[in-house]
PyMOL Python script that loads the backbone (N, CA, C, O; Angstrom):
from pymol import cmd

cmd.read_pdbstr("""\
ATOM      1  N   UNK A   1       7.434  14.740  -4.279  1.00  0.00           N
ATOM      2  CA  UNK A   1       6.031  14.382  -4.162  1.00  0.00           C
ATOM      3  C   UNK A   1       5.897  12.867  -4.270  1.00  0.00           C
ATOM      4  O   UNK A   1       6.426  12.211  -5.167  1.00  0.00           O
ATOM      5  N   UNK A   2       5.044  12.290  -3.153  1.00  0.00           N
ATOM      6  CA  UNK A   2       4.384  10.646  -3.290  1.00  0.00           C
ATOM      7  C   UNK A   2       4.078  10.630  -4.821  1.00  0.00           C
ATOM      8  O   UNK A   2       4.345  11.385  -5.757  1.00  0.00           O
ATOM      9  N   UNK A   3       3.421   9.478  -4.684  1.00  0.00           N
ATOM     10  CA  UNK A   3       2.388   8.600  -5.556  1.00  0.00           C
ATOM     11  C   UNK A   3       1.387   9.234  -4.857  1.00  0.00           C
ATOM     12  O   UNK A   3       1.157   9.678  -3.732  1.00  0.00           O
ATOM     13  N   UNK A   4       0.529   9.032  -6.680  1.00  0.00           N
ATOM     14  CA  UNK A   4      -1.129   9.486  -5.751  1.00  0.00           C
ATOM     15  C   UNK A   4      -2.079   8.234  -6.652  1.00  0.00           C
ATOM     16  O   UNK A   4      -1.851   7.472  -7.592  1.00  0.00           O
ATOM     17  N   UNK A   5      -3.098   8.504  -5.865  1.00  0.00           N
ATOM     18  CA  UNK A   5      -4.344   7.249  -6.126  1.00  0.00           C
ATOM     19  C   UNK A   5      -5.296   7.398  -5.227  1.00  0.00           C
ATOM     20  O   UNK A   5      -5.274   7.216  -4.010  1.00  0.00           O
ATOM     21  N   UNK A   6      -6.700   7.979  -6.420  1.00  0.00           N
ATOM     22  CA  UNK A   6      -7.602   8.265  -5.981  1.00  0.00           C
ATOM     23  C   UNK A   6      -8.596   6.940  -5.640  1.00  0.00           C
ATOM     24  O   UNK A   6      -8.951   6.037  -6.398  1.00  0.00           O
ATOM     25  N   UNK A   7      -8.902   7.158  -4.253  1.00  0.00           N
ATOM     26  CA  UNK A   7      -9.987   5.774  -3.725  1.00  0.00           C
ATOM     27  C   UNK A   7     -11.366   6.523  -3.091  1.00  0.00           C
ATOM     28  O   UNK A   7     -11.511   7.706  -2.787  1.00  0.00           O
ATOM     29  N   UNK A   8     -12.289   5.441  -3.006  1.00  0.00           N
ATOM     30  CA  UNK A   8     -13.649   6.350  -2.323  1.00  0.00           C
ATOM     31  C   UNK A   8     -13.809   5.460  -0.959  1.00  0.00           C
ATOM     32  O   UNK A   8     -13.655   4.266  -0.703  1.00  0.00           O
ATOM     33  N   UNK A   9     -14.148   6.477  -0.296  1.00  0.00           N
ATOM     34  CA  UNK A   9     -14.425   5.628   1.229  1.00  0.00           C
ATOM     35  C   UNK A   9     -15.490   4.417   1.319  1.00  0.00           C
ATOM     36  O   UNK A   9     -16.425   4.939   0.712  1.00  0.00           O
ATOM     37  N   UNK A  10     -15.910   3.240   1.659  1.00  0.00           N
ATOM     38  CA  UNK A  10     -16.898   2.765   1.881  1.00  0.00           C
ATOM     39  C   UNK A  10     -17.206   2.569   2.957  1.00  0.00           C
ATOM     40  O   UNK A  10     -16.359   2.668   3.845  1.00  0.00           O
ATOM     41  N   UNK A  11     -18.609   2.203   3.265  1.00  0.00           N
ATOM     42  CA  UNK A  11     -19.148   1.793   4.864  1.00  0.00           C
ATOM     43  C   UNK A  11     -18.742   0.423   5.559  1.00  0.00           C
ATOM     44  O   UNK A  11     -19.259  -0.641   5.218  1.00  0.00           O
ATOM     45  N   UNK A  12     -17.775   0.521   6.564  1.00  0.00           N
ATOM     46  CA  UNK A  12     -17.333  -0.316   7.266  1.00  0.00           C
ATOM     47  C   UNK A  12     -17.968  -1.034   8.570  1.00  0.00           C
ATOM     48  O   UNK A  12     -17.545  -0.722   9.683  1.00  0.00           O
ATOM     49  N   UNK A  13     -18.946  -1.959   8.426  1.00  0.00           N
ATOM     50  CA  UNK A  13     -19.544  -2.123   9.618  1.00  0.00           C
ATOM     51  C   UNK A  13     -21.166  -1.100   9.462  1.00  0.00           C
ATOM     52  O   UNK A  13     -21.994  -1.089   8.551  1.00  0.00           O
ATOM     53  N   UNK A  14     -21.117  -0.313  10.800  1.00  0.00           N
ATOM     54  CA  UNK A  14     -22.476   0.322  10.991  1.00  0.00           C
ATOM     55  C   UNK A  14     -21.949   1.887  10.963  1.00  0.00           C
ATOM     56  O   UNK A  14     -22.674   2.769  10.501  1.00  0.00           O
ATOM     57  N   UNK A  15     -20.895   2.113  11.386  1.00  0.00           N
ATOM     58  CA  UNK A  15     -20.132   3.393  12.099  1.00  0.00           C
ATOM     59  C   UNK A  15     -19.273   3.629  11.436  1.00  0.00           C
ATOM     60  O   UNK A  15     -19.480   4.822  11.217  1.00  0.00           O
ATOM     61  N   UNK A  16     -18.248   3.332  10.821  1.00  0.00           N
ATOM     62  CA  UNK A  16     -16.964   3.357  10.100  1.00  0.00           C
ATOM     63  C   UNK A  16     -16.705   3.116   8.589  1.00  0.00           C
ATOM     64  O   UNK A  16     -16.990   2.072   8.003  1.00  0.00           O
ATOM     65  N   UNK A  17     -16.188   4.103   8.088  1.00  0.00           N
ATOM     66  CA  UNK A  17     -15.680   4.279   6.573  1.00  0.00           C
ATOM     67  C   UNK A  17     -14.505   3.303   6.566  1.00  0.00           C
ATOM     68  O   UNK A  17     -13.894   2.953   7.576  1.00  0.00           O
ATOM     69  N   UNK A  18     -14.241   2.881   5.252  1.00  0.00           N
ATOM     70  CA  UNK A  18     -12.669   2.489   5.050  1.00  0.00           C
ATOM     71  C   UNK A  18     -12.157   3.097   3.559  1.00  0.00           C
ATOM     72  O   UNK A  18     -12.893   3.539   2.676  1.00  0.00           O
ATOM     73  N   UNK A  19     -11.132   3.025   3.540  1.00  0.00           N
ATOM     74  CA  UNK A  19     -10.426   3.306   2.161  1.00  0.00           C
ATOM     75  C   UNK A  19      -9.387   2.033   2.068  1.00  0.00           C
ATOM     76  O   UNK A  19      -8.788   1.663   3.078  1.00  0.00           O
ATOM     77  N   UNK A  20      -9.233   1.478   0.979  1.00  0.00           N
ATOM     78  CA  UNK A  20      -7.933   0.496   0.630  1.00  0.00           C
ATOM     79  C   UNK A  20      -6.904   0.892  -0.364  1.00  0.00           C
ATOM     80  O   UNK A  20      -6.915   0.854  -1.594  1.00  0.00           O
ATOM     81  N   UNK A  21      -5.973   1.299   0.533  1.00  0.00           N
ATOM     82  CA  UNK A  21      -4.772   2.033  -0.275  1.00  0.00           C
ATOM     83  C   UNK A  21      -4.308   0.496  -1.263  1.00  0.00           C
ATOM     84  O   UNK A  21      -4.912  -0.566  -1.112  1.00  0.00           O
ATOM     85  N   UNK A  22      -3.349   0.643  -2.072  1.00  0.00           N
ATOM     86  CA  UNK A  22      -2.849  -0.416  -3.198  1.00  0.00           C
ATOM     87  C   UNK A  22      -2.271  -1.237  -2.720  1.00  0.00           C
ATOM     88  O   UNK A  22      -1.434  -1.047  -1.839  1.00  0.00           O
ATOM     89  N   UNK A  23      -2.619  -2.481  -3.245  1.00  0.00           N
ATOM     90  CA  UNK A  23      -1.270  -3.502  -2.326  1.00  0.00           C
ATOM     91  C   UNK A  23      -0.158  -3.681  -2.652  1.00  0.00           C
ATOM     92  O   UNK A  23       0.799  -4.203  -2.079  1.00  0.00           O
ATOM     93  N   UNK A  24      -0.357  -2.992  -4.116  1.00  0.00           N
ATOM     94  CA  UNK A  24       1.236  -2.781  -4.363  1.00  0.00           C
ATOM     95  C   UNK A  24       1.961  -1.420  -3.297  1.00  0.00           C
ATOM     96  O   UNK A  24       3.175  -1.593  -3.181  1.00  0.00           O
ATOM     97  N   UNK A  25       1.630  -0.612  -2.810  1.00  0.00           N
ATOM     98  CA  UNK A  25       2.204   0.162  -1.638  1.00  0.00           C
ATOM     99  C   UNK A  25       2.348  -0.195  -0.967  1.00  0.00           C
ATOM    100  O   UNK A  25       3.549  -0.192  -0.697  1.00  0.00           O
ATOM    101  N   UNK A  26       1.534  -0.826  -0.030  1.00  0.00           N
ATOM    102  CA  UNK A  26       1.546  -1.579   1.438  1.00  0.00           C
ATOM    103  C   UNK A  26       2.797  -2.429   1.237  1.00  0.00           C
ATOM    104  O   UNK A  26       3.716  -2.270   2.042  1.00  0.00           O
ATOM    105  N   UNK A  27       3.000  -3.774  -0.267  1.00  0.00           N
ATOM    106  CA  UNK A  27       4.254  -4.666  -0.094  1.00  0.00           C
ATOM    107  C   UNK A  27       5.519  -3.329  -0.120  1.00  0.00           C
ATOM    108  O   UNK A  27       6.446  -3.344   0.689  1.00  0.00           O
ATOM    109  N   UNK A  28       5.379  -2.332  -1.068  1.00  0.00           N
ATOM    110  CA  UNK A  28       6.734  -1.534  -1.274  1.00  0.00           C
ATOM    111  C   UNK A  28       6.976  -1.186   0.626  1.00  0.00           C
ATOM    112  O   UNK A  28       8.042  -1.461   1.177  1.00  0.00           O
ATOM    113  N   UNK A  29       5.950  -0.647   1.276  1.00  0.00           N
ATOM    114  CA  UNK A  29       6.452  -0.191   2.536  1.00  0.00           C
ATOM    115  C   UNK A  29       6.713  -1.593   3.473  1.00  0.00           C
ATOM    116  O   UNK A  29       7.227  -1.331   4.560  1.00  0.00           O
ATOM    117  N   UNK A  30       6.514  -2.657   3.294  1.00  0.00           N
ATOM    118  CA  UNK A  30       6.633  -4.305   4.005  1.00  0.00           C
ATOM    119  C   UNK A  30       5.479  -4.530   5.090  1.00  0.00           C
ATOM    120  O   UNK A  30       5.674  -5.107   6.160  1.00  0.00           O
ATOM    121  N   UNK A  31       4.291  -4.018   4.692  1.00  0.00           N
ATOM    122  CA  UNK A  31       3.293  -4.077   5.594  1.00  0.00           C
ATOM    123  C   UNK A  31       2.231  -5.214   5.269  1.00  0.00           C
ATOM    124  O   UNK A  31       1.832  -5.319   4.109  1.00  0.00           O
ATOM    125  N   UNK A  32       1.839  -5.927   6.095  1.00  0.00           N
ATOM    126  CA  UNK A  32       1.161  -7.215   5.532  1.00  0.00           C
ATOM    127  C   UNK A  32       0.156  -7.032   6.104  1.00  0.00           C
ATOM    128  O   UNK A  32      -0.111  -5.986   6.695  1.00  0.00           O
ATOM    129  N   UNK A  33      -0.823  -8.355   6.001  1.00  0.00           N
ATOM    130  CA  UNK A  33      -1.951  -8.394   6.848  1.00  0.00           C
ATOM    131  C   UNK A  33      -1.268  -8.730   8.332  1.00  0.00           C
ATOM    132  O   UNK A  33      -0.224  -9.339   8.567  1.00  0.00           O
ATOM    133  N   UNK A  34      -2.092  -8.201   9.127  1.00  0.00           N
ATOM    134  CA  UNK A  34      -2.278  -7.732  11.056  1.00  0.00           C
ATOM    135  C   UNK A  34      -1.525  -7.166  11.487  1.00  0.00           C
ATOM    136  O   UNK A  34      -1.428  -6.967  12.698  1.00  0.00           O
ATOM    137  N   UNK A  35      -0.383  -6.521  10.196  1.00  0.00           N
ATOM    138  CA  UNK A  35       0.243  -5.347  10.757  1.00  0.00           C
ATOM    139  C   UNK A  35      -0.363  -3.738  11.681  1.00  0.00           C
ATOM    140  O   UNK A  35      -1.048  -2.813  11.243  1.00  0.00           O
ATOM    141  N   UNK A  36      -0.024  -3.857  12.459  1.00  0.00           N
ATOM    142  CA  UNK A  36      -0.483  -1.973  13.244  1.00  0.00           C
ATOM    143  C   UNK A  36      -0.093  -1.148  12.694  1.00  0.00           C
ATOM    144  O   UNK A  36       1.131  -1.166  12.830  1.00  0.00           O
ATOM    145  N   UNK A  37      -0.409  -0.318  12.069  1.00  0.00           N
ATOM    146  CA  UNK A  37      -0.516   1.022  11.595  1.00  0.00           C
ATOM    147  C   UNK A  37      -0.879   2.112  12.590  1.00  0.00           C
ATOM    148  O   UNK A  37      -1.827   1.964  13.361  1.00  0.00           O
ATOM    149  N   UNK A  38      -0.163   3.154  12.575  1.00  0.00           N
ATOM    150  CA  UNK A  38      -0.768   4.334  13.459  1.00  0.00           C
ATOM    151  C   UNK A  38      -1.065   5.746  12.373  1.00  0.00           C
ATOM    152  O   UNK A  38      -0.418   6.447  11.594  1.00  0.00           O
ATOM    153  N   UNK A  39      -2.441   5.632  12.881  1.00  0.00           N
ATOM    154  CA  UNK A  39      -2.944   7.037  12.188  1.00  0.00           C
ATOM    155  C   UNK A  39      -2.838   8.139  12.910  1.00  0.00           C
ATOM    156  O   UNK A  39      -2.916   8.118  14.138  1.00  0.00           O
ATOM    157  N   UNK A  40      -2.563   9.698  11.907  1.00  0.00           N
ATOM    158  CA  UNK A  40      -2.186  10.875  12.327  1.00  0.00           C
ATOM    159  C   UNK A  40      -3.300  11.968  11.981  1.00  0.00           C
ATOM    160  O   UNK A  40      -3.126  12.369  10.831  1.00  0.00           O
ATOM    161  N   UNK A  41      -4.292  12.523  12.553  1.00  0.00           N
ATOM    162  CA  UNK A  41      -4.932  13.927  11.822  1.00  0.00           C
ATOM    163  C   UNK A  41      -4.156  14.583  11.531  1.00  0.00           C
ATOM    164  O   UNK A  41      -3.183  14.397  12.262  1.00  0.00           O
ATOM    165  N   UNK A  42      -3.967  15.411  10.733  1.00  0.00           N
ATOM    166  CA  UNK A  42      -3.247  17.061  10.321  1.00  0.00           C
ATOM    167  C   UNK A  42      -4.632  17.600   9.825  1.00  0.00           C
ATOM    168  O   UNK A  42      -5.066  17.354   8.700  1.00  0.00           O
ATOM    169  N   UNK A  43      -5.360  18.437  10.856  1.00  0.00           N
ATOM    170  CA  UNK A  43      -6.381  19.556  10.769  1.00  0.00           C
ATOM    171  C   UNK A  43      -5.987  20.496   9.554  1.00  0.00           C
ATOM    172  O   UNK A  43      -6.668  20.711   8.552  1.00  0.00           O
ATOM    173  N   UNK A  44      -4.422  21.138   9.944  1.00  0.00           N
ATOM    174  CA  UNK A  44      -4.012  22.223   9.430  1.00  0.00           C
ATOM    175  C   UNK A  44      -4.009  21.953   7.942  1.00  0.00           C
ATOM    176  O   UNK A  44      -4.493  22.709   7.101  1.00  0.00           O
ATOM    177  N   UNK A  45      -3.396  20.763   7.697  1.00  0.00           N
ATOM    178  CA  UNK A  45      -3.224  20.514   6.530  1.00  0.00           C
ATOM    179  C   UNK A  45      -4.595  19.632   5.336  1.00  0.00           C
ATOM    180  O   UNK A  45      -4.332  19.302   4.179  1.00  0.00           O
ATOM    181  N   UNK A  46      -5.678  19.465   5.862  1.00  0.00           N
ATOM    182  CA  UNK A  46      -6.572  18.244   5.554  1.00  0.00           C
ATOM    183  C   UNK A  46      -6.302  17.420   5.463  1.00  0.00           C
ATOM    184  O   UNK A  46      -7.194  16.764   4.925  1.00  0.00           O
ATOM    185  N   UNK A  47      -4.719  16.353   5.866  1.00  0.00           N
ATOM    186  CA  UNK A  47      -4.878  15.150   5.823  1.00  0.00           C
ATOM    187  C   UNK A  47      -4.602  14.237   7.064  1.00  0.00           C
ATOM    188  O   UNK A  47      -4.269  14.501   8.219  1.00  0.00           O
ATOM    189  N   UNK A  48      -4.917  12.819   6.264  1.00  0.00           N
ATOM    190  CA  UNK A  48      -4.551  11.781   7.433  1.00  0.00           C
ATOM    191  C   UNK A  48      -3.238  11.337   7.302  1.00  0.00           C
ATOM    192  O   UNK A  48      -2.943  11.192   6.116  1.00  0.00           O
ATOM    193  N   UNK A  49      -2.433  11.094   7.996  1.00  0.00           N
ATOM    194  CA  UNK A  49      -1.148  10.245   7.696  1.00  0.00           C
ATOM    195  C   UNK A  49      -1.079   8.665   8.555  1.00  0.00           C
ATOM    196  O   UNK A  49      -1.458   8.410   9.698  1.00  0.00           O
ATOM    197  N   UNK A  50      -0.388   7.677   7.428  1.00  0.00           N
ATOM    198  CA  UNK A  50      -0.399   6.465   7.951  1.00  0.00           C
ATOM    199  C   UNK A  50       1.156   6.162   8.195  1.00  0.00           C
ATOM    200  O   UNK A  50       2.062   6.439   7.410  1.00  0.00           O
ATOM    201  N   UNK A  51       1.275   5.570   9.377  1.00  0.00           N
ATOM    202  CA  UNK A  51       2.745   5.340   9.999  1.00  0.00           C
ATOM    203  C   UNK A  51       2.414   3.887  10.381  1.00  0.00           C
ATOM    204  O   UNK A  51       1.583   3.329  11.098  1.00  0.00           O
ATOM    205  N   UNK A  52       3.755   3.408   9.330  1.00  0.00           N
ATOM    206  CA  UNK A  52       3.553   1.967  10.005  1.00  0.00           C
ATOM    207  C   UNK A  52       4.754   1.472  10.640  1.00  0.00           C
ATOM    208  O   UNK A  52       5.183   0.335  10.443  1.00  0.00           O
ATOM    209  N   UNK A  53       5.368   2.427  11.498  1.00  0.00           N
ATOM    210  CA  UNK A  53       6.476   1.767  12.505  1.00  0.00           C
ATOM    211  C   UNK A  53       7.783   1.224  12.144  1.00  0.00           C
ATOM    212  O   UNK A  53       8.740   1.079  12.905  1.00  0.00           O
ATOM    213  N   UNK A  54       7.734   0.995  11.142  1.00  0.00           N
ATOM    214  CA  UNK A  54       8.494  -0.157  10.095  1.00  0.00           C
ATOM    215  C   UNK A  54      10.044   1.311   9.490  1.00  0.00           C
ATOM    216  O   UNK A  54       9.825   2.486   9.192  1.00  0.00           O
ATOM    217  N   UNK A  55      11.078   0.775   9.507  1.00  0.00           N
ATOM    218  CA  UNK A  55      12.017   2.087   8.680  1.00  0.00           C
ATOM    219  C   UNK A  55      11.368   1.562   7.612  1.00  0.00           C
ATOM    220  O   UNK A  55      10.623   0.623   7.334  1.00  0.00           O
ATOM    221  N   UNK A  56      12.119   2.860   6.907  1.00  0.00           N
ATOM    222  CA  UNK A  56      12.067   2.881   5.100  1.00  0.00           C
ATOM    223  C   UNK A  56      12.448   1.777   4.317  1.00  0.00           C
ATOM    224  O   UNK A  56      13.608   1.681   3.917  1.00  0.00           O
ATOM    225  N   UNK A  57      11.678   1.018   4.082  1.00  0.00           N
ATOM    226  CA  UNK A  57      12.441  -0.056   3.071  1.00  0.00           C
ATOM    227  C   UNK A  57      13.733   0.774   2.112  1.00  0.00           C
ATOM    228  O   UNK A  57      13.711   1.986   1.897  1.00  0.00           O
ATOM    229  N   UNK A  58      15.020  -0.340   1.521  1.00  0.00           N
ATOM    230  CA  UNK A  58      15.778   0.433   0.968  1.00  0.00           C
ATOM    231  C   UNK A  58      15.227   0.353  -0.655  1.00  0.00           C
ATOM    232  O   UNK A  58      14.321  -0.381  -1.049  1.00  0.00           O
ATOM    233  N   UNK A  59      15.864   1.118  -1.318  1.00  0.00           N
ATOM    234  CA  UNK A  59      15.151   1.455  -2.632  1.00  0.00           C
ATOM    235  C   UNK A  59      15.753   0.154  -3.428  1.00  0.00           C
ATOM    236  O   UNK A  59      16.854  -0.244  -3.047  1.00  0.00           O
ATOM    237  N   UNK A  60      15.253  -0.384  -4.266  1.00  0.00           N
ATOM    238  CA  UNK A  60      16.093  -1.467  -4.829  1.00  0.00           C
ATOM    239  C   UNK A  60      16.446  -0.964  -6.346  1.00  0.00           C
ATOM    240  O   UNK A  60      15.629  -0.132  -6.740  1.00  0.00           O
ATOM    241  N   UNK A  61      17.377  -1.248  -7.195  1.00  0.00           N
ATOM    242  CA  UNK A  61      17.130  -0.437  -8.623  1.00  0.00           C
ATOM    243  C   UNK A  61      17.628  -1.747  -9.370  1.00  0.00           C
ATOM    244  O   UNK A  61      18.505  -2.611  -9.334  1.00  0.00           O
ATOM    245  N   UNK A  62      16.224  -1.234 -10.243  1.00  0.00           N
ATOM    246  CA  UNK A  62      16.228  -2.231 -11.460  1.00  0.00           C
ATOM    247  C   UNK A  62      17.139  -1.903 -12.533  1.00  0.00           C
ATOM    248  O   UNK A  62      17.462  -0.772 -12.899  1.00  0.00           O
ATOM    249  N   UNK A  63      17.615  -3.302 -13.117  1.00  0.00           N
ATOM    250  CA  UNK A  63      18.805  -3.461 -14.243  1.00  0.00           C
ATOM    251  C   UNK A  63      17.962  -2.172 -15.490  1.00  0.00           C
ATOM    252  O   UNK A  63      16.760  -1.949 -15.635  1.00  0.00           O
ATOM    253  N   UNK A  64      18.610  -1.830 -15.881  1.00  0.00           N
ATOM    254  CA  UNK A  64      18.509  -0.588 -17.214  1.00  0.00           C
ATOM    255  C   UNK A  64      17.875  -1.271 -18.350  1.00  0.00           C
ATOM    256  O   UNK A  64      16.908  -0.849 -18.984  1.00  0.00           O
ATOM    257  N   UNK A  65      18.639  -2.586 -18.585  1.00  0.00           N
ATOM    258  CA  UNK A  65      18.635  -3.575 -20.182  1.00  0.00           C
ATOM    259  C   UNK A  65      17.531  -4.298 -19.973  1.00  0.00           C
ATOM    260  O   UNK A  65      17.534  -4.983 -20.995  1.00  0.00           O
ATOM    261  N   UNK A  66      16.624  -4.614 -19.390  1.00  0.00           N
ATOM    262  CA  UNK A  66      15.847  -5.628 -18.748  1.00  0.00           C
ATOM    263  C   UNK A  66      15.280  -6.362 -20.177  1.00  0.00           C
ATOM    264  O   UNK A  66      14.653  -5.778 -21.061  1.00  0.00           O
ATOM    265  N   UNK A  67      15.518  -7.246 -20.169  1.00  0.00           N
ATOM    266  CA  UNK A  67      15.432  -8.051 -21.522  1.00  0.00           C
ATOM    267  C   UNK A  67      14.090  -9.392 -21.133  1.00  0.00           C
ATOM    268  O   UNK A  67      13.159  -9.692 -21.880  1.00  0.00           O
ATOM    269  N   UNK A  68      14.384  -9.970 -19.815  1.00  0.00           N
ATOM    270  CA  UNK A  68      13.233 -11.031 -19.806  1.00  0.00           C
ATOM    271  C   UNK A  68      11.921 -10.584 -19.650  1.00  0.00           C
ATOM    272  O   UNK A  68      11.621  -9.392 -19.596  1.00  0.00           O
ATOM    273  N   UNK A  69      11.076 -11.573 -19.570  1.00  0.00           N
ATOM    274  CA  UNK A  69       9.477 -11.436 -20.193  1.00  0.00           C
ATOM    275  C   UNK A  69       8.871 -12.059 -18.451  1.00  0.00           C
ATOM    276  O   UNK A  69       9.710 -12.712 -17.831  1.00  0.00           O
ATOM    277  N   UNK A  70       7.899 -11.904 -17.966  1.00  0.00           N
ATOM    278  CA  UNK A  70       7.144 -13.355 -17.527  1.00  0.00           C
ATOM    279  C   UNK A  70       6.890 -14.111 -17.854  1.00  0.00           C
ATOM    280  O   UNK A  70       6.185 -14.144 -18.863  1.00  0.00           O
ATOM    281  N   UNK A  71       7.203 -14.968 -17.363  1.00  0.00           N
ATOM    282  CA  UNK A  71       6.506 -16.283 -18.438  1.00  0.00           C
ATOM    283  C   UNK A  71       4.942 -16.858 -17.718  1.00  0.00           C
ATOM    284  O   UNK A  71       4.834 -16.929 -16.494  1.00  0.00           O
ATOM    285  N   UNK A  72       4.047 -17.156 -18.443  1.00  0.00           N
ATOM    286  CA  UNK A  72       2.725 -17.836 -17.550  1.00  0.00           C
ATOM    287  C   UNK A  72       2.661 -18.595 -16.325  1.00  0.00           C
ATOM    288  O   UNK A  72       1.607 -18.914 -15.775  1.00  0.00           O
ATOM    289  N   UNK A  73       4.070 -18.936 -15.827  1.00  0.00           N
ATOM    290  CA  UNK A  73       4.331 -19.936 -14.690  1.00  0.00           C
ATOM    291  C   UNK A  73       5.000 -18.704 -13.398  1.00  0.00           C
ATOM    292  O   UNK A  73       5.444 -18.912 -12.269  1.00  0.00           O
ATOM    293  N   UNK A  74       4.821 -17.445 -14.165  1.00  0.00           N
ATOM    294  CA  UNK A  74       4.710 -15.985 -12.957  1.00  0.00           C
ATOM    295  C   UNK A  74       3.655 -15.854 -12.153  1.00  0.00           C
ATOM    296  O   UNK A  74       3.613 -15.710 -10.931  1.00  0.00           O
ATOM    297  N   UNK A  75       2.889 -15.910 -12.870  1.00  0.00           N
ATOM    298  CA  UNK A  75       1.371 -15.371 -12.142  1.00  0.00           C
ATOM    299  C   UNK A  75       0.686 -16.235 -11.642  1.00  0.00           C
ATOM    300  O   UNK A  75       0.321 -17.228 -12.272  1.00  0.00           O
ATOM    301  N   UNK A  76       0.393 -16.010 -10.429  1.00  0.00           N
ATOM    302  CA  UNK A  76      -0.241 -16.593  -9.705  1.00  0.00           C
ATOM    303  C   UNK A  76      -1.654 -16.030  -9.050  1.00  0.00           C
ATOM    304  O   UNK A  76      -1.485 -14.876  -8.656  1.00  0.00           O
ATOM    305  N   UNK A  77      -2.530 -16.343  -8.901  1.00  0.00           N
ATOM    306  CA  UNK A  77      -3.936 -16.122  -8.397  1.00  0.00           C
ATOM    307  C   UNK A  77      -3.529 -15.269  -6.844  1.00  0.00           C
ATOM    308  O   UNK A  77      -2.505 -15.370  -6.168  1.00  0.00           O
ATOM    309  N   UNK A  78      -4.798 -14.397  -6.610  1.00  0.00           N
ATOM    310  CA  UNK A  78      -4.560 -13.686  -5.257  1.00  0.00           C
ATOM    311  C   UNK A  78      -5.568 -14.455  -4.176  1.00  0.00           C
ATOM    312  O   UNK A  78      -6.794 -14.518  -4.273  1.00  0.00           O
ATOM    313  N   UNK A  79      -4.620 -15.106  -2.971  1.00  0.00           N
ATOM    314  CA  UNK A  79      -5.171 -16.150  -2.379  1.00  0.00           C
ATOM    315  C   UNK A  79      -6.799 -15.071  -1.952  1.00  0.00           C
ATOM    316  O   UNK A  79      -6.940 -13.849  -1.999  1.00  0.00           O
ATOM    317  N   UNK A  80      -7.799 -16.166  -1.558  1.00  0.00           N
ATOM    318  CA  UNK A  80      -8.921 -15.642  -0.804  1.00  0.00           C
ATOM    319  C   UNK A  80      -8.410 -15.615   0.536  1.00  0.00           C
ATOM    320  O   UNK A  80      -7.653 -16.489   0.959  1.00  0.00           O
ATOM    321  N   UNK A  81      -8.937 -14.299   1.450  1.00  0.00           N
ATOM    322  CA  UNK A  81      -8.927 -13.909   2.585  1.00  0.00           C
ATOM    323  C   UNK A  81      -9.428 -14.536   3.846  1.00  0.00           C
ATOM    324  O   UNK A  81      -9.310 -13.944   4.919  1.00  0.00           O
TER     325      UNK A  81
END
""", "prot")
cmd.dss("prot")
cmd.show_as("cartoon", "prot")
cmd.util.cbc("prot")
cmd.orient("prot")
């Protein structure tokens, strides 16, 4: 089973809903801004599926002991759009 994360649709424009999946997902799959995405109905199933063309990123695995911290010179502000 995925990750799950509940979002609510909002009004996009005049005509169109959106949802904003996490941006921490989008970087795990390597999808950025003006990437194409292709959307899928599944009637049968109730959902939508998002395909973004891209293979599977490979899994990376983190050290076990992980001992360092961030330090304040980590974080950085999320640029404006």
């Amino acid at each position: 089973m995925g990750k799950i994360s509940n979002r609510k649709l909002f009004l996009f424009g005049k005509y169109s809903l959106a949802v904003l999946p996490p941006k921490k997902w989008l970087s795990e799959l390597g999808v950025k801004r003006g990437d194409n995405v292709e959307l899928e109905l599944d009637r049968t199933k109730g959902r939508i599926i998002i395909k973004t063309g891209k293979p599977a990123p490979k899994k990376i695995s983190k050290p076990k002991n992980r001992t360092d911290k961030p330090s304040k010179d980590d974080w950085q502000p999320i640029p404006q759009l």
